[in-house]
C-alpha positions in Angstrom: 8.9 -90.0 -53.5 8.6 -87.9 -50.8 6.1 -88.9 -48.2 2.7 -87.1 -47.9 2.0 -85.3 -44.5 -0.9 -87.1 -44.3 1.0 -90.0 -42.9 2.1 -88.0 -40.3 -1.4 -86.1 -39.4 -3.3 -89.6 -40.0 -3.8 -90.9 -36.3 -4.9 -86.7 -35.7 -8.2 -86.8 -37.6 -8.7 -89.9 -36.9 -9.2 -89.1 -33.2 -10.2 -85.9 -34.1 -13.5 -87.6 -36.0 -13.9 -89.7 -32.8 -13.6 -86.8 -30.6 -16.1 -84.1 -32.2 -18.5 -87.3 -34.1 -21.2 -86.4 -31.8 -21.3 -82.3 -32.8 -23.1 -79.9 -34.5 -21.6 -78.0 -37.0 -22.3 -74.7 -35.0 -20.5 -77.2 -32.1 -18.0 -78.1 -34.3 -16.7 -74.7 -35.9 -16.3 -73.2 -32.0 -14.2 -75.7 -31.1 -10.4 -75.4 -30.2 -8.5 -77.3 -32.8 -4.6 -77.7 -33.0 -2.9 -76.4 -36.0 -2.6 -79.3 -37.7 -6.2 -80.6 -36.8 -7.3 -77.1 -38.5 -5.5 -77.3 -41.2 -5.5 -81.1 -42.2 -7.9 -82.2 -40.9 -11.1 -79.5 -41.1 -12.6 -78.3 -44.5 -11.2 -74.3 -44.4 -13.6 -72.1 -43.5 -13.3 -70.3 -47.0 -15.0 -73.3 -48.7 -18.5 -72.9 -49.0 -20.0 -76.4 -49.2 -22.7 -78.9 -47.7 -21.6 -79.9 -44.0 -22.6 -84.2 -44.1 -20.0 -84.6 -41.0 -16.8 -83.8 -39.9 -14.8 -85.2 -42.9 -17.5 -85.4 -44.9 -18.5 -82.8 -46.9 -20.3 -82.0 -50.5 -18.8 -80.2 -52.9 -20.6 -77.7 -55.0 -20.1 -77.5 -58.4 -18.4 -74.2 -59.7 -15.2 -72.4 -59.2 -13.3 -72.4 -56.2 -11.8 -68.8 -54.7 -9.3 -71.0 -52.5 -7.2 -73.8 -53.3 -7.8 -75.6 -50.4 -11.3 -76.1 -51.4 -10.4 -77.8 -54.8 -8.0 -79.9 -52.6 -10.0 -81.2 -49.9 -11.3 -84.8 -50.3 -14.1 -87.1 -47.7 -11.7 -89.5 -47.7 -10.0 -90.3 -44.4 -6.6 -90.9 -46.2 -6.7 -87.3 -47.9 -8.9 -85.0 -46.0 -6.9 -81.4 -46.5 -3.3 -83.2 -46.3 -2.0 -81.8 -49.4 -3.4 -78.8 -48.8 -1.5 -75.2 -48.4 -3.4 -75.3 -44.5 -2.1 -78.3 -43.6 1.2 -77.7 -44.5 0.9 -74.3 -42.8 -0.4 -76.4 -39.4 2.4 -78.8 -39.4 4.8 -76.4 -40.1 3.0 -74.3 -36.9 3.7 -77.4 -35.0 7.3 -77.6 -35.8 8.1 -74.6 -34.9 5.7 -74.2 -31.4 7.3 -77.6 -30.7 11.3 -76.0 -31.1 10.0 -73.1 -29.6 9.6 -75.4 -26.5 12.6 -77.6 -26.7 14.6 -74.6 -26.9 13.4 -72.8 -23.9 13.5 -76.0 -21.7 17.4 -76.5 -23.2 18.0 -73.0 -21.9 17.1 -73.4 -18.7 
């Protein structure tokens, strides 16, 4: 079984929730997220449905354009982790963070 990036990303929207709890979701869509916050642990911007809170979010009933919408669940322990985003923002993270290492092992 291999294991789900949510286990890494976890503690991110968790502080992430407690960080942006208090904001709109005009507030909310203008803030600066990390990669893997944006991708894991935010709703994509392509899905169209009812904003209830930060990781909370009501599906409409149809089809869905993006697979990330279809993915996305309100529950802390899923959020967008197994979606196509999140893997994209953890894989952006990985490679910023070698980016860095391998500038600072060149110097």
């Amino acid at each position: 079984m291999k294991p789900r990036i949510g286990m890494i990303s976890n503690h991110i929207c968790s502080s992430h929730e407690n960080k942006y709890h208090n904001d709109t979701i005009q507030m909310f869509f203008k803030e600066r997220l990390n990669p893997i916050q944006s991708g894991c642990c935010k709703l994509p911007d392509e899905c169209v449905f009812t904003y209830r809170g930060l990781t909370n979010w009501t599906k409409e009933s149809g089809v869905f354009g993006y697979p990330d919408c279809k993915t996305w669940e309100n529950d802390p322990k899923v959020l967008c982790f197994n979606c196509k985003s999140c893997k994209a923002g953890v894989a952006d993270n990985l490679k910023q963070s070698l980016k860095k290492k391998a500038i600072v092992n060149t110097d």
